[in-house]
N, C-alpha and C positions, 0 to 999 in steps of 0.2 A: 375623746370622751365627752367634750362636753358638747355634741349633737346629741346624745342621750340625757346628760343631765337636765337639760335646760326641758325635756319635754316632758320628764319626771315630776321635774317641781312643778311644773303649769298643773299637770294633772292632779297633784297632792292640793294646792292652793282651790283648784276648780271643787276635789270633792269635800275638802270639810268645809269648804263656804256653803256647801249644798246640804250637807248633812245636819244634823240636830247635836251636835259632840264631835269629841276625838277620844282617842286612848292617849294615855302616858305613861312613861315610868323610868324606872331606872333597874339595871342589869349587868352580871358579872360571871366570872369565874374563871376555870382554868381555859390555857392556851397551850396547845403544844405544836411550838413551831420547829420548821425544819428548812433547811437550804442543801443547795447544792451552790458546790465551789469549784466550777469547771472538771466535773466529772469525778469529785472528790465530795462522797456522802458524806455528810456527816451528820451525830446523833439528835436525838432533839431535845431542845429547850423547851422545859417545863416551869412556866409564869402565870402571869393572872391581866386581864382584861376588864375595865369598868364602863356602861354604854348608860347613855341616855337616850330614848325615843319618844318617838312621838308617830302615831299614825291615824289615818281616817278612817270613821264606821263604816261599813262595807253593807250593802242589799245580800242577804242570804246566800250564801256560797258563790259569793263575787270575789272580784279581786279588789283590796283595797293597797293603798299607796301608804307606804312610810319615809320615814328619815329617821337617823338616828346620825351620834358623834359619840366616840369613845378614843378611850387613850389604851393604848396596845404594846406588849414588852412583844418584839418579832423578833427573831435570830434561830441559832444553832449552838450545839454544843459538841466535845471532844473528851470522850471518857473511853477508859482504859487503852489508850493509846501508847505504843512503846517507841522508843528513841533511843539511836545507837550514844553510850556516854563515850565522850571525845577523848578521855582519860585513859580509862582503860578497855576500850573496846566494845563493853559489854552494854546492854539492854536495860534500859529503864523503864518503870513505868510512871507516865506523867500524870500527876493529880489532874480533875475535870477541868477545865477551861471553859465558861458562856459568854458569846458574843453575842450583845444583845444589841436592837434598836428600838428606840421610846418613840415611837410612832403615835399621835395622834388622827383621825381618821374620820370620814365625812362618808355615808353610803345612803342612799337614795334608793329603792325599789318596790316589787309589788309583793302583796300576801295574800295569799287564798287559803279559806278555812271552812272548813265541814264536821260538824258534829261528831263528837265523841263521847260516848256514855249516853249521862244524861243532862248534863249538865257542859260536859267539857264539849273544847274544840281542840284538832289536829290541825297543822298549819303546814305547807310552805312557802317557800320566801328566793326572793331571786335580787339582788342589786347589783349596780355598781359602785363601787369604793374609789375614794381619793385618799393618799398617807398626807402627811407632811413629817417628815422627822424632827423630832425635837432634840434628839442628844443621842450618844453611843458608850458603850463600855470600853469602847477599843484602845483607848486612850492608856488606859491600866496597863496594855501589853507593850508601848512601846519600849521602852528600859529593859524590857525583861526579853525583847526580842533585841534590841544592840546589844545585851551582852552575850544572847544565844542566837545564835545566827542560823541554827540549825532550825528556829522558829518561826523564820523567814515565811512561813506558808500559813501564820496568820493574819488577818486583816488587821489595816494599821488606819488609825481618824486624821489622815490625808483630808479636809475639805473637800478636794476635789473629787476626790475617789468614793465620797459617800453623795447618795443620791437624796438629794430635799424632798422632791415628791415624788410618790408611785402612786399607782393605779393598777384596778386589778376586781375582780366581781367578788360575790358572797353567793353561796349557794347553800340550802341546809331545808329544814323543818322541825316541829318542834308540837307541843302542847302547850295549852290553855286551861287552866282548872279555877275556874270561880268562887272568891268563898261570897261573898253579896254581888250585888250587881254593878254596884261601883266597883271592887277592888277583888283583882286576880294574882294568880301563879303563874308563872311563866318559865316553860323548861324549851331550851334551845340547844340545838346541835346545828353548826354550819363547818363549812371549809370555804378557805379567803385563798386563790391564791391570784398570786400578782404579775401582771403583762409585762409592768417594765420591770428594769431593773434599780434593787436597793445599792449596789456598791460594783464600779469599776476599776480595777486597778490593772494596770499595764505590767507589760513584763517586768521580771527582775534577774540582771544576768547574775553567773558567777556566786552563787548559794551553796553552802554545803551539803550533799545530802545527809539528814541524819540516819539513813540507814547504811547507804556506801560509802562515806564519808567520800567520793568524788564532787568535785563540783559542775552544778548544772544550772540550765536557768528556768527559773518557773513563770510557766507565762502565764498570759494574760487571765485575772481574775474577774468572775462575772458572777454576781450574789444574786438573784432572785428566792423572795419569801412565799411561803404556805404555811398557813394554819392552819389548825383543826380547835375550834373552841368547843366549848361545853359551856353553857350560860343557864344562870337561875336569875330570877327577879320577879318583882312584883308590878302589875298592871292596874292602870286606875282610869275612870270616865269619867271624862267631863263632859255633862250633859247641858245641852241647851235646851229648854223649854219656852216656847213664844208663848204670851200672852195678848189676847186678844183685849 
């Protein structure tokens, strides 16, 4: 990843030093993320996302270069899900469960934009991303998985088994609606998803199943993240004017 990063940032430093301004701002909204759990879908987690950016003014339907850092809730969830009761045989159904990961996040890439209206612009956008995780929810299930074992097939905050950084692109586009010349709207649609992986856990022999109550053993678990955002915010310039 960072054969790309490093020629990113050169390029972003080269054009605002060159340019007269940058844009700035800050940016938000929903996330609905989704994972897979070694072939086992599960629903999606519906959170929220907060970005700061920063990009360079661009020549007329060029590509300009950004950065942005945001803090991101990434995971999956488990809704209406049944479970055989250990007691009397029969079928329950389990309240929702979200597994979440508080990911903080660094993306780097280009934007290209073209006239809309008369005033606006359409955009899109291509990076690369780095996570670092900051903390998990997972922690809440363990107690609640020693005493139900038939629970055994959720993720558990093992240090080890949770992964500190990923990596992974952003891809999307969006609009631009002006209300002055300093300070805009910003409507954004992307999808994030991620090359490595958020979480590995190894086998686990000897589990009950909660549907056949035999026991089996579940193997090896591999968490990789995808989002789908939806972002509003507001854009502002910073103008440089030389005097002679």
């Amino acid at each position: 990843m960072q054969r790309f990063v490093l020629p990113i940032l050169l390029l972003f430093f080269l054009q605002t030093g060159q340019a007269q301004g940058y844009y700035f701002g800050l940016k938000g909204g929903l996330t609905v993320g989704t994972q897979q759990w070694q072939s086992l879908d599960r629903d999606p987690l519906f959170k929220y996302h907060g970005i700061a950016f920063i990009e360079s003014i661009a020549e007329e339907n060029a590509f300009g270069i950004f950065a942005q850092a945001g803090y991101h809730l990434k995971g999956s969830a488990i809704r209406n899900q049944l479970f055989r009761n250990q007691l009397n045989g029969g079928f329950f159904r389990a309240p929702a469960y979200e597994f979440i990961f508080r990911n903080a996040s660094l993306t780097l890439g280009a934007k290209q934009k073209f006239d809309f209206g008369r005033t606006g612009k359409w955009f899109y956008l291509i990076g690369v991303r780095g996570d670092y995780n900051l903390g998990t929810n997972l922690g809440e299930f363990r107690r609640f998985i020693e005493r139900n074992p038939a629970f055994a097939i959720f993720p558990i905050d093992e240090p080890e088994f949770i992964r500190d950084i990923t990596y992974g692109v952003t891809l999307g586009g969006g609009f631009e609606l002006p209300f002055t010349e300093f300070i805009g709207l910003v409507f954004e649609l992307t999808i994030n998803p991620d090359f490595s992986l958020q979480y590995v856990q190894p086998a686990i022999p000897n589990v009950q199943d909660p549907f056949t109550g035999t026991n089996r053993t579940i193997p090896e678990r591999q968490i990789r993240n995808l989002t789908l955002e939806l972002t509003v915010g507001f854009r502002f310039l910073r103008k440089v004017e030389y005097i002679d």
